[in-house]
C-alpha positions in Angstrom: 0.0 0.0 0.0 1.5 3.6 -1.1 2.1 5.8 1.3 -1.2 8.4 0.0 -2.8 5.2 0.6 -1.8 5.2 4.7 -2.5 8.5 4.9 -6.0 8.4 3.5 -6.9 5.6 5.9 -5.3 7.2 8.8 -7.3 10.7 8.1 -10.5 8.1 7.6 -9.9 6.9 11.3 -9.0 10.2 12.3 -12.3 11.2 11.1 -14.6 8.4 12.3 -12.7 9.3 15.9 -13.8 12.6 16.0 -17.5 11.9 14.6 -18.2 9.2 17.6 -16.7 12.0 19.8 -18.9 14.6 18.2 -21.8 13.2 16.4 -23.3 16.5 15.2 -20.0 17.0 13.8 -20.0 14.2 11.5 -23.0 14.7 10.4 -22.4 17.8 8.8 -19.3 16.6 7.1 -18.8 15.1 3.9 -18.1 11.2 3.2 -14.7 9.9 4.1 -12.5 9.5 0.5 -12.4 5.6 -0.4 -16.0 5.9 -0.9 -17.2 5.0 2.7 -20.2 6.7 4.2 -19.8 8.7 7.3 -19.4 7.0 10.5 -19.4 3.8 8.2 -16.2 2.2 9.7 -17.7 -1.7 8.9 -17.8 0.2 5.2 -14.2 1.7 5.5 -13.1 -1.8 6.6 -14.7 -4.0 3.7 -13.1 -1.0 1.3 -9.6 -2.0 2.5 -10.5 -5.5 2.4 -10.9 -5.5 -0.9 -8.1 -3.1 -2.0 -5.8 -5.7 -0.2 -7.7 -8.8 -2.2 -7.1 -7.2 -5.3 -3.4 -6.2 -5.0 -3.0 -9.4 -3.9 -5.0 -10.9 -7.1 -2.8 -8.4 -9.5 0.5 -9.7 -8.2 -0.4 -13.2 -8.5 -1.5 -13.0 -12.1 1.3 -10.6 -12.8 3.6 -13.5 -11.7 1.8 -15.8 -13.9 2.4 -13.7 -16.6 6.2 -13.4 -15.7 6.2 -17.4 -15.4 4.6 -17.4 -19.1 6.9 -14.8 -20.4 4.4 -12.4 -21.2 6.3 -9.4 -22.8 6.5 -6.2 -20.5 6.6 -7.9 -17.5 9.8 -7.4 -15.1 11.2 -9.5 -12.4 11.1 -6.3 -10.4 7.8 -5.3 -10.9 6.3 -8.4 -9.9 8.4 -8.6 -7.1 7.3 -4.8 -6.1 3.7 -6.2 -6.6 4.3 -8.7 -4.1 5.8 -6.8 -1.8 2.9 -4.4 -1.9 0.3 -7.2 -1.4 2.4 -8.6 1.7 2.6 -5.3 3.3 -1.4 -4.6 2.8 -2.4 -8.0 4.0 0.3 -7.3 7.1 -1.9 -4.3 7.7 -4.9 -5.8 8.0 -3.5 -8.9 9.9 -2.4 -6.2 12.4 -6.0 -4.2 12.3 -7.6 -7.5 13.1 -5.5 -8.1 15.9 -5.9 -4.6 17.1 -9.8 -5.3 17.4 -9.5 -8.7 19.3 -7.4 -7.1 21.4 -10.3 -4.2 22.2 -13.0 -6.4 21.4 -11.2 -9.1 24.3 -10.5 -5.6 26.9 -13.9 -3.9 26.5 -15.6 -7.7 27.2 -13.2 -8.7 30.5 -14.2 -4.8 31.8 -16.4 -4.6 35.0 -20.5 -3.8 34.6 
């Protein structure tokens, strides 16, 4: 994932923080880019989901294609490609485990 791409997830978090903080807030503002509705975080997550599914899907087939000897494709790009896939699904791997973790402290919390 590029490093635009960070920052536009990290301003989408930023802004889902401060409209569950401020809901009169988010109402008024406009939808989150990555085509996510406001306060749609479940949204925001299935977006990423399937940016990292299909940058994972477009480095596989491009090393198909570099297996088949298509024409135009480079060692290094498909190895870039890879790289990008791995780092996106590490991301999300990590964002999963960030939610067990609240999901697991918010359940063993006191009533």
């Amino acid at each position: 994932m590029a490093i635009s791409g960070i920052e536009s997830m990290l301003q989408q978090l930023r802004a889902l923080a401060t409209g569950a903080a401020d809901p009169a807030a988010s109402a008024s503002s406009a939808a989150p880019a990555g085509g996510a509705s406001p306060g749609g975080f479940a949204s925001a997550l299935q977006a990423s989901l399937r940016d990292v599914s299909a940058a994972q899907n477009h480095a596989n087939q491009q090393a198909q294609a570099f297996e088949l000897g298509v024409p135009g494709v480079g060692l290094n790009d498909v190895m870039i490609d890879m790289q990008k896939a791995n780092i996106g699904f590490q991301m999300s791997l990590q964002v999963r485990n960030k939610l067990v973790s609240a999901y697991t402290t918010i359940s063993n919390m006191p009533v």
